[in-house]
FIMAR-771218 format. One record per residue: x negated, y, z of N, C-alpha, C in turn. Coordinates in steps of 0.02 Angstrom, whole numbers, padded with zeros to 5 digits, always signed. Layout:
N
XYZXYZXYZ...
END
This chain:
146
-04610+00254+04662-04604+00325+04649-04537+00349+04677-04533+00387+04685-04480+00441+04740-04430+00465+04691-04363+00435+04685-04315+00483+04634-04257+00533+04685-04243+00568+04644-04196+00616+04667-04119+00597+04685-04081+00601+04732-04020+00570+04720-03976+00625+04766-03921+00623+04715-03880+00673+04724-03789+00652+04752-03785+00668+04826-03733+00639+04847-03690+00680+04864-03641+00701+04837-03561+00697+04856-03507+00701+04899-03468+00717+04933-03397+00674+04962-03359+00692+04923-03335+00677+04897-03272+00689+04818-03198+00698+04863-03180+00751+04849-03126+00782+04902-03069+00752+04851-03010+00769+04872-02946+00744+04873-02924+00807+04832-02877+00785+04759-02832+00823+04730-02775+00823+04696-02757+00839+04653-02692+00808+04618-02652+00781+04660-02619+00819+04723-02588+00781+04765-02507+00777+04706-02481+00707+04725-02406+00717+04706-02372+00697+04731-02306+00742+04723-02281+00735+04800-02186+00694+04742-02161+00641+04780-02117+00600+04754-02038+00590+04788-02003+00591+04789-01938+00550+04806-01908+00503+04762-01887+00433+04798-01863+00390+04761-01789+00394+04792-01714+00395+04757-01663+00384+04803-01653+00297+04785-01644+00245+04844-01639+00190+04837-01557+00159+04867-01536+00112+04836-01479+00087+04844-01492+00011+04887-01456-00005+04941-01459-00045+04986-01482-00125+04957-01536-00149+04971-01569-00209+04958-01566-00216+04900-01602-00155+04876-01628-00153+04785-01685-00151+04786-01744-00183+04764-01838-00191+04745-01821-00126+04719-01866-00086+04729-01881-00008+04653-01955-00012+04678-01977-00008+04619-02064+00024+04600-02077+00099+04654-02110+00101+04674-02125+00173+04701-02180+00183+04689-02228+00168+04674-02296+00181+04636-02347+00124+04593-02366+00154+04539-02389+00112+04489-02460+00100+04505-02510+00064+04516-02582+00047+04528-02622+00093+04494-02657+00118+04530-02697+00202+04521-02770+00190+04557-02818+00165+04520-02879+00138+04531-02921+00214+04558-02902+00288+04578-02909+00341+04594-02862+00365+04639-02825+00325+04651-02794+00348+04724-02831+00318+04782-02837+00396+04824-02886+00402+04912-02818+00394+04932-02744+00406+04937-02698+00377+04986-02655+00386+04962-02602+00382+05013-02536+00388+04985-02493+00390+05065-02431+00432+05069-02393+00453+05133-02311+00424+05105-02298+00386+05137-02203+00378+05136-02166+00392+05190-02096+00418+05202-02058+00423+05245-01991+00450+05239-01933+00412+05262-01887+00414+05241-01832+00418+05276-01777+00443+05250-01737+00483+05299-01657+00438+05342-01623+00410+05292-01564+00353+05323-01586+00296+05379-01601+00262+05333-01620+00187+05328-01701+00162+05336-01699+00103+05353-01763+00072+05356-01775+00043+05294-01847+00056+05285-01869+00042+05211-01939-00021+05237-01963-00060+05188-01997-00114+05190-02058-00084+05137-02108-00096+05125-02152-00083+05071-02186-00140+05034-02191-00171+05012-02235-00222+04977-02298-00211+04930-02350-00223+04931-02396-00212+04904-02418-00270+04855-02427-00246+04768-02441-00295+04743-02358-00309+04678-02391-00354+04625-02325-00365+04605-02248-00398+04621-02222-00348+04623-02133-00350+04689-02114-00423+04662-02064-00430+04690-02008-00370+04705-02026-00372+04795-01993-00313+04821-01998-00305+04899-01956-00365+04913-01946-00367+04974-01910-00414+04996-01905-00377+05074-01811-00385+05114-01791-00362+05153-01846-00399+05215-01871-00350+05257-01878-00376+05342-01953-00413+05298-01975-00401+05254-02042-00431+05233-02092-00386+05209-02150-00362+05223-02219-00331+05223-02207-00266+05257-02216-00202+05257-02229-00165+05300-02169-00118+05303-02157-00108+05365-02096-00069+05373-02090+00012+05415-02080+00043+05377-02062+00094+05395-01982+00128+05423-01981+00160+05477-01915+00185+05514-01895+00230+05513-01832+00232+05477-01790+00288+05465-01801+00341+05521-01825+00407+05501-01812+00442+05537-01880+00437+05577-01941+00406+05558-01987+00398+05623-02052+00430+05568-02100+00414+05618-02180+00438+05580-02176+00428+05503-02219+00467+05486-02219+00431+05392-02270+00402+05405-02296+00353+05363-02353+00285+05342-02390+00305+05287-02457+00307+05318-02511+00314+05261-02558+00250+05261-02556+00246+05183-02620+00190+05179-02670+00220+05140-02711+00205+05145-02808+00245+05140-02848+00183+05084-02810+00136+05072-02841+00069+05038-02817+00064+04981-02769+00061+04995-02719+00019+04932-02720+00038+04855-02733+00014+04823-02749+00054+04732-02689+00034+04690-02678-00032+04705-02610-00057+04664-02544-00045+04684-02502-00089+04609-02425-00065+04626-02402-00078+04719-02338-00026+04722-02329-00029+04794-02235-00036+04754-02191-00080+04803-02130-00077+04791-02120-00062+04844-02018-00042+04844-02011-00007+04917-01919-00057+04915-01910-00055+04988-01836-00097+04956-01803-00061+05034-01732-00048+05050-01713-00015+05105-01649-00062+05133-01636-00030+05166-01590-00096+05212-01505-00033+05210-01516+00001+05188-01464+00051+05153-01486+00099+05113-01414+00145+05093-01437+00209+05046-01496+00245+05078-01545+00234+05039-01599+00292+05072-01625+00332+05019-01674+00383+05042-01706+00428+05008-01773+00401+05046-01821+00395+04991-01901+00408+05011-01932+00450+04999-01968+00478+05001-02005+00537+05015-02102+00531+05018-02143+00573+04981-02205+00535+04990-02257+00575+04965-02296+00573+04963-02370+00602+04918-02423+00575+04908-02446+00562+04837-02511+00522+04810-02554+00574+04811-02628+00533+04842-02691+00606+04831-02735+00552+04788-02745+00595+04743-02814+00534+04710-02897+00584+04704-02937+00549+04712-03004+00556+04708-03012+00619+04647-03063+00679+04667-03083+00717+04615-03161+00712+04617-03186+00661+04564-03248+00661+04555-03280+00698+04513-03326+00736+04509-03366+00788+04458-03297+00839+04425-03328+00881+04400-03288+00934+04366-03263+00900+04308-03210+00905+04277-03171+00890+04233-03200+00939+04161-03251+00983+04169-03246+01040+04113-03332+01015+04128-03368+00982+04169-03435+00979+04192-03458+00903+04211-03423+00865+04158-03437+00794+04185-03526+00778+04185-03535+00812+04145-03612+00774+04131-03676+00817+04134-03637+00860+04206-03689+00937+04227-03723+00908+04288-03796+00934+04287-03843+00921+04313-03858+00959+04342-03900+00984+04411-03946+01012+04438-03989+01067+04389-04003+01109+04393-04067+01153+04351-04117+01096+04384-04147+01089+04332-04222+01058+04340-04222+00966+04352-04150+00958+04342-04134+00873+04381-04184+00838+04314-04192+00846+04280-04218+00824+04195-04289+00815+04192-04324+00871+04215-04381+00876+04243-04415+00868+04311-04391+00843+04345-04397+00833+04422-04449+00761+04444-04534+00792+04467-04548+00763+04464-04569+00765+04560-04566+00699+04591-04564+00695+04649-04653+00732+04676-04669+00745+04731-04743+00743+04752-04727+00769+04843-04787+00756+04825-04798+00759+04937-04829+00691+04954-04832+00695+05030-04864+00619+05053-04816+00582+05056-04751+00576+05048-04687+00528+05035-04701+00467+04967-04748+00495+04901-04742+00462+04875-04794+00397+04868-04860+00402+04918-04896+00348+04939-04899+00338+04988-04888+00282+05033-04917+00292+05098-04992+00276+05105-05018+00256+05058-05084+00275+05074-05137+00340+05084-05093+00389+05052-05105+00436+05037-05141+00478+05112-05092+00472+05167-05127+00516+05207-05156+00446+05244-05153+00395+05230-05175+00336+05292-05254+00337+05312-05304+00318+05356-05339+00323+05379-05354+00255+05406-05415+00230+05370-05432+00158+05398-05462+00146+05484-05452+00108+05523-05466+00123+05574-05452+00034+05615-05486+00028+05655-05506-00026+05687-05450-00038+05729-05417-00103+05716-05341-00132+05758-05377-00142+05848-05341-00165+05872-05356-00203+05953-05389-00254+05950-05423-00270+05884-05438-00337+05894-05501-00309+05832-05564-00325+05855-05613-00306+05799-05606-00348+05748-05638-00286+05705-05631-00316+05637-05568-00299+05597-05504-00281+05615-05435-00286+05578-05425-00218+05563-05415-00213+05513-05418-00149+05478-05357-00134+05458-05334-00063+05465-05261-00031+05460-05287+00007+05420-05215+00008+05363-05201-00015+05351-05214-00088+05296-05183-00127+05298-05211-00211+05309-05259-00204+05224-05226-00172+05170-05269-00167+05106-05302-00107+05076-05319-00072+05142-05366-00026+05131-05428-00053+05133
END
């Protein structure tokens, strides 16, 4: 039987936007594991900063590095803690977007009629419009349990 299914792209909200000021080859937390974060953007202004993903501490010239003064870095994956560690005084700079699924005031709103929705057409048998009829080879009948 034929059910109804109702799909989505769940846009991006609650952006937050962060600065961490960091002191030269110090681990600091820069974001806590957010099983609803779609991304996250860093970039920073002195110094070169390192990122570590996972429980820290960062560690200098080890996991992903970002350049003072260059592109900011987005990751599109990552859900857990992220540490950040800099190779001098820096400032980071950044924004978390997390997932907005269903209405917050409408979690458990439906379609008019989703309740009662009963499928029909020739989608829901294929026998329905099929027509028995003789294969290339006598005798073989299409379809095979008609």
């Amino acid at each position: 039987m034929a059910t109804e299914a109702i799909v989505e792209v769940a846009p991006t909200e609650n952006g937050t936007v962060f600065g961490v000021t960091l002191v030269a080859s110090a681990s600091t937390s820069l974001l806590a594991a957010n099983a609803e974060r779609e991304r996250f953007e860093v970039s920073c202004d002195v110094a070169d900063i390192f990122l570590f993903y996972g429980a820290g501490p960062a560690q200098l010239n080890k996991g992903i590095r970002v350049k003072s003064g260059g592109a900011p870095y987005m990751e599109e994956s990552w859900k857990g803690a992220v540490y950040v560690i800099s190779t001098g005084a820096a400032t980071v700079y950044g924004t978390e977007q997390n997932l907005a699924v269903g209405d917050p005031a409408y979690q458990s709103e439906l379609p008019t009629g989703a309740s009662t929705f009963v499928p029909s057409g020739p989608s829901n048998n294929y026998y329905q419009t099929a027509v028995v009829t003789t294969g290339w080879k006598t005798g073989i009948k299409w379809p095979p349990n008609a």
